[in-house]
C-alpha positions as MATLAB code, in Angstrom:
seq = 'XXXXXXXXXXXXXXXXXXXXXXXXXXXXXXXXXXXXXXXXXXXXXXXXXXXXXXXXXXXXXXXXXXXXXXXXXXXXXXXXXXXXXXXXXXXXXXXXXXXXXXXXXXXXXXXXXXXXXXXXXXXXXXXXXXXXXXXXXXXXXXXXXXXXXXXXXXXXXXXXXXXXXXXXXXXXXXXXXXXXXXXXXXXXXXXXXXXXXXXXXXXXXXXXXXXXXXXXXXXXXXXXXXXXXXXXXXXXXXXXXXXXXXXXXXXXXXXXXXXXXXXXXXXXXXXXXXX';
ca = [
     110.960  -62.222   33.563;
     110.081  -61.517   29.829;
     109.206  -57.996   28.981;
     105.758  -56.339   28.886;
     105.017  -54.382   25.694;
     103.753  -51.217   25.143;
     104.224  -48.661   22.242;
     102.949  -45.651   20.722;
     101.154  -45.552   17.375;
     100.631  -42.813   14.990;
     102.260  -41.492   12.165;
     104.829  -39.715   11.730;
     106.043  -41.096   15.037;
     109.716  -40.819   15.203;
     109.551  -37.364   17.130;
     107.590  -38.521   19.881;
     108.886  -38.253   23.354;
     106.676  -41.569   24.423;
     109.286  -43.848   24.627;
     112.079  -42.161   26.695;
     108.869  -40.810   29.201;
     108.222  -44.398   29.706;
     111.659  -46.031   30.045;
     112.048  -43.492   32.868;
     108.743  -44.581   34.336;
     109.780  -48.144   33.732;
     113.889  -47.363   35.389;
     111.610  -45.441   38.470;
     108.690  -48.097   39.184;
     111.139  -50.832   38.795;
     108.301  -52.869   35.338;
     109.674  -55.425   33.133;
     108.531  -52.837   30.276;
     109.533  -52.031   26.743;
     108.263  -49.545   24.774;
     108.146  -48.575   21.651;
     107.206  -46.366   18.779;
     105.028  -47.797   15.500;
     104.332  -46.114   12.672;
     101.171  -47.460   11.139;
     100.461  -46.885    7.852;
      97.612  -43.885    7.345;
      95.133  -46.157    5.726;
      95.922  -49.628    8.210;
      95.766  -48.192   11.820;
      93.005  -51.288   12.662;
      95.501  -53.857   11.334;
      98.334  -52.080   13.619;
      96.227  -52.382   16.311;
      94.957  -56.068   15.945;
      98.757  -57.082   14.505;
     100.551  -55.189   17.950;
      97.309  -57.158   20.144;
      97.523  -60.390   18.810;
     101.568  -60.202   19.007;
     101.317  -59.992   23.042;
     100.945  -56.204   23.372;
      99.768  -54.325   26.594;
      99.035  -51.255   25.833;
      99.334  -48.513   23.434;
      99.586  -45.043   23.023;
      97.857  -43.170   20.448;
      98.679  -39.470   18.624;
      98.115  -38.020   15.619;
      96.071  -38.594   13.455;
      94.312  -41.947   14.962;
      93.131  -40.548   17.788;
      89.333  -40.532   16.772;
      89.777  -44.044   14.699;
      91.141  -45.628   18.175;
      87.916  -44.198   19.291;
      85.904  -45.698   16.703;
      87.635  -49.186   16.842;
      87.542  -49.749   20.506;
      84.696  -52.071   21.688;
      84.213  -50.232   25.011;
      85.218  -46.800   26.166;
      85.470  -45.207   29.679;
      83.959  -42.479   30.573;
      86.905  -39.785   29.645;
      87.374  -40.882   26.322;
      83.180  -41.140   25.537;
      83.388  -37.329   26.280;
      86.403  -36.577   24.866;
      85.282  -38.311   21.358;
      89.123  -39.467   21.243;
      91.103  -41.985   22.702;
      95.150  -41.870   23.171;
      95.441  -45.267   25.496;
      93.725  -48.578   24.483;
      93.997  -51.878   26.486;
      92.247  -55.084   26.098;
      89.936  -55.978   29.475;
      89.919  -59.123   30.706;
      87.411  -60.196   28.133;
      89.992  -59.844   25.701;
      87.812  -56.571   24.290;
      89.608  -53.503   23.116;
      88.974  -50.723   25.702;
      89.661  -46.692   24.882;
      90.629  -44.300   27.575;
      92.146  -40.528   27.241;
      94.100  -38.975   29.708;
      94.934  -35.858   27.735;
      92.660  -33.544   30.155;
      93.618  -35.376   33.219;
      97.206  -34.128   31.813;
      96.230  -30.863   31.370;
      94.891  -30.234   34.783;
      97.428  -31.955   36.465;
      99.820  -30.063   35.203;
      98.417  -26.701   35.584;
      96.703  -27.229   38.847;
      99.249  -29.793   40.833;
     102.472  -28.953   39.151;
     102.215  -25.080   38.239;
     100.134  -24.723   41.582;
      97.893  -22.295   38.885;
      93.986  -22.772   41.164;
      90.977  -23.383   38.827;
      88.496  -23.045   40.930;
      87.067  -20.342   40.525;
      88.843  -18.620   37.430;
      88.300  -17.211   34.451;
      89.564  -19.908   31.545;
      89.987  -18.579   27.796;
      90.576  -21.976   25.495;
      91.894  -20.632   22.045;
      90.202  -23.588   19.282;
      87.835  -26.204   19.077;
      89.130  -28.863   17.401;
      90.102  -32.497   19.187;
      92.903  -31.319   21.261;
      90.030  -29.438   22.895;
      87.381  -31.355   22.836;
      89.774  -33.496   25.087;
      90.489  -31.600   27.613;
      87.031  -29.559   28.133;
      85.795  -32.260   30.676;
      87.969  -31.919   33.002;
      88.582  -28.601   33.281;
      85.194  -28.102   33.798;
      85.324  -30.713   35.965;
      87.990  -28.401   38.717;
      84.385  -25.650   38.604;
      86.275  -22.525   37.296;
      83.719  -19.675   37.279;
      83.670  -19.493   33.279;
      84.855  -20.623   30.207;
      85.397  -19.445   26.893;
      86.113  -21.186   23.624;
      86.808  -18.780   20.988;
      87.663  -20.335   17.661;
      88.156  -18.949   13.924;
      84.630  -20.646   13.090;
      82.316  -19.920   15.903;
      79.861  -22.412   15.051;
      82.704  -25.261   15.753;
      83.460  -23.685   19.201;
      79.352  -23.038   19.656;
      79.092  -27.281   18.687;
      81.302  -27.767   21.810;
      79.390  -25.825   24.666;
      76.596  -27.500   23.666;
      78.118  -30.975   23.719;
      79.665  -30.062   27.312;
      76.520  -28.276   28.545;
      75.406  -31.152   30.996;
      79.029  -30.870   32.419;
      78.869  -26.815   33.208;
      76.774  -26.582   35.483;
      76.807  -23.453   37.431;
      79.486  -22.510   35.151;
      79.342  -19.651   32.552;
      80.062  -21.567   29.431;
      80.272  -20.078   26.073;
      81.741  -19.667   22.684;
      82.949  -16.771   20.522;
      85.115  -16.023   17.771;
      88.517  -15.377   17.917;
      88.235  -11.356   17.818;
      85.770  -11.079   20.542;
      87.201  -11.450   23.799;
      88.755   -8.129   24.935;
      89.341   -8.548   29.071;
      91.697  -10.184   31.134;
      91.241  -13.825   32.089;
      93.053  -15.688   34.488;
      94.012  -18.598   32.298;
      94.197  -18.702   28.620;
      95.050  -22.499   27.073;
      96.183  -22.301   23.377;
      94.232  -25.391   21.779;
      95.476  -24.552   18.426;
      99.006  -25.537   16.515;
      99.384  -22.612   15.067;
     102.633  -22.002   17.082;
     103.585  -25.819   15.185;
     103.794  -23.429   12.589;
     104.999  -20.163   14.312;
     101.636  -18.687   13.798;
      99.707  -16.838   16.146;
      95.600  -17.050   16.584;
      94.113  -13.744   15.973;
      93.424  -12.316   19.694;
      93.577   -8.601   21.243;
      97.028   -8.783   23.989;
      93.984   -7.255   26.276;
      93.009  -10.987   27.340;
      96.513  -10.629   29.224;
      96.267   -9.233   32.247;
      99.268   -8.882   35.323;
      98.104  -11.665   36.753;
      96.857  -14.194   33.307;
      98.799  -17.534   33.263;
      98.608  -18.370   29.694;
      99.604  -22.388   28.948;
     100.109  -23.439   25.179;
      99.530  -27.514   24.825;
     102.090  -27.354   22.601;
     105.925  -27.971   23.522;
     109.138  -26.640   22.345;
     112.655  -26.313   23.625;
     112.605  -22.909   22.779;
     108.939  -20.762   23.783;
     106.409  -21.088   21.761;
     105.562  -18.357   19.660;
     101.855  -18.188   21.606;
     103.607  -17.893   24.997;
     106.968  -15.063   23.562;
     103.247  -13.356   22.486;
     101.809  -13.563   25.626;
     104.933  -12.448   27.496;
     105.560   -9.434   24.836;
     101.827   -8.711   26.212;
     102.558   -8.892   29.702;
     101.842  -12.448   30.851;
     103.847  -13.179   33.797;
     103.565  -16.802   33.988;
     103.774  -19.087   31.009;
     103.884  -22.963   30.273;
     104.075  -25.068   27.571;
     102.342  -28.918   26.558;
     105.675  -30.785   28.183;
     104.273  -31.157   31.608;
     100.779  -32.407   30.555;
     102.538  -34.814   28.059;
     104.559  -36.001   30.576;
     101.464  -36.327   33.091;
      98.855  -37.871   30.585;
     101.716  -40.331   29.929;
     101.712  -40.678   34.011;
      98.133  -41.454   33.975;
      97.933  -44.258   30.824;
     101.257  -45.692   32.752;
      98.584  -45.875   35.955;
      95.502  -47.490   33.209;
      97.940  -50.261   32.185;
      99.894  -51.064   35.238;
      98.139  -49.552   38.433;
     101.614  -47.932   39.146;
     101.468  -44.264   39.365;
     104.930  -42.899   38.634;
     106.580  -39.187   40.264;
     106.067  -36.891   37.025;
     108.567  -34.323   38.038;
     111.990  -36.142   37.967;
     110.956  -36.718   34.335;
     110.099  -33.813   33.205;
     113.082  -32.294   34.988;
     115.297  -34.585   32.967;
     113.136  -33.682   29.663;
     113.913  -30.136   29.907;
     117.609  -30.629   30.240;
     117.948  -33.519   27.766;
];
């Protein structure tokens, strides 16, 4: 049986953990799959696209920085990805049309709420930035009914263009937006949206968001902590997590999209930690 193909696009590429997540989907679910990584050229992601479609592709992947062009170029979107004004999985329908999805907040709360057993019903959610990585994940976090939610950004007005665009979605929930100096009590999740700790930064927040009980999740990974979560345990934070699991678990999901196999997330990113 010849191979399906998938890949990941974006660019630089050769970092991404994509292709060993889904050769141990593949080795699990038993698919005739390869997959690989493409780096398309910044100003010819369309012709990447078309070129990987037209060659027999499946599906793709999509990071940095294409996310909002896959967006743009797909001729239908599903409901995720029309909220999250990004895509990171495209597939053609049985039309032959280019479809976008995003499973980056399905991720998110999968990872938090299934594997971390951390309940969001209910809580108190602090989301440090506003830009995409955000905007995708807003929907369904808001979509588990935590009590509140805060986006606090550097420019308010960014994180104040978000709770407006999500306003139909919060419904009896108390959503707002603030700069990054304002929030001064304990919440009972904090998300770090930003990459500042890509560049062992830190946003500018008071520890006094931390309290004894505050699980505090960076969407960024590392082998070593982040520099947001070392902060947040300097500060207090008992329980800390980085991006891997809701990489892993978005991965799960777009895996699902293509092939309507849903793979076991854990053995994978068991074997990511101790690769």
């Amino acid at each position: 049986m010849k191979n399906e193909l998938y890949a990941v696009v974006g660019n630089p590429i050769s970092h991404s953990k994509s292709p060993r997540i889904h050769s141990l989907f593949a080795r699990q679910t038993g698919g005739p799959i390869e997959y690989t990584a493409i780096q398309a050229p910044l100003e010819d992601f369309a012709g990447t696209v078309k070129h990987f479609f037209e060659g027999g592709g499946k599906g793709l992947n999509v990071t940095v920085p294409f996310k909002e062009q896959a967006w743009t170029l797909a001729e239908h979107r599903t409901p995720r990805a029309e909220m999250a004004g990004a895509a990171n999985t495209l597939y053609l329908d049985q039309d032959n049309d280019l479809v976008a999805d995003n499973t980056d907040g399905v991720g998110i709360v999968r990872d938090l709420h299934d594997n971390q057993k951390v309940p969001l019903k209910g809580a108190r959610i602090l989301v440090l930035g506003a830009g995409g990585a955000v905007r995708g994940v807003l929907g369904p976090l808001l979509a588990e009914q935590p009590a509140a939610l805060t986006i606090a950004n550097r420019t308010v007005a960014k994180a104040e263009a978000l709770v407006r665009l999500f306003a139909h979605s919060a419904e009896n929930i108390a959503l707002s937006a603030c700069g990054f100096d304002q929030p001064a009590q304990p919440y009972d999740v904090i998300i770090n949206g930003t990459s500042a700790s890509l560049q062992g930064d830190l946003p500018p927040i008071s520890a006094n968001v931390i309290g004894p009980d505050t699980v505090v999740y960076d969407m960024m990974y590392s082998l070593q902590t982040t520099t947001f979560n070392q902060w947040a345990k300097d500060n207090g934070a008992q329980r800390v997590y980085d991006g891997l699991g809701m990489l892993v678990e978005q991965a799960a999901e777009a895996f699902y999209v293509w092939r309507g196999v849903r793979p076991e997330t854990a053995p994978v990113i068991d074997e990511l930690r101790n690769d």
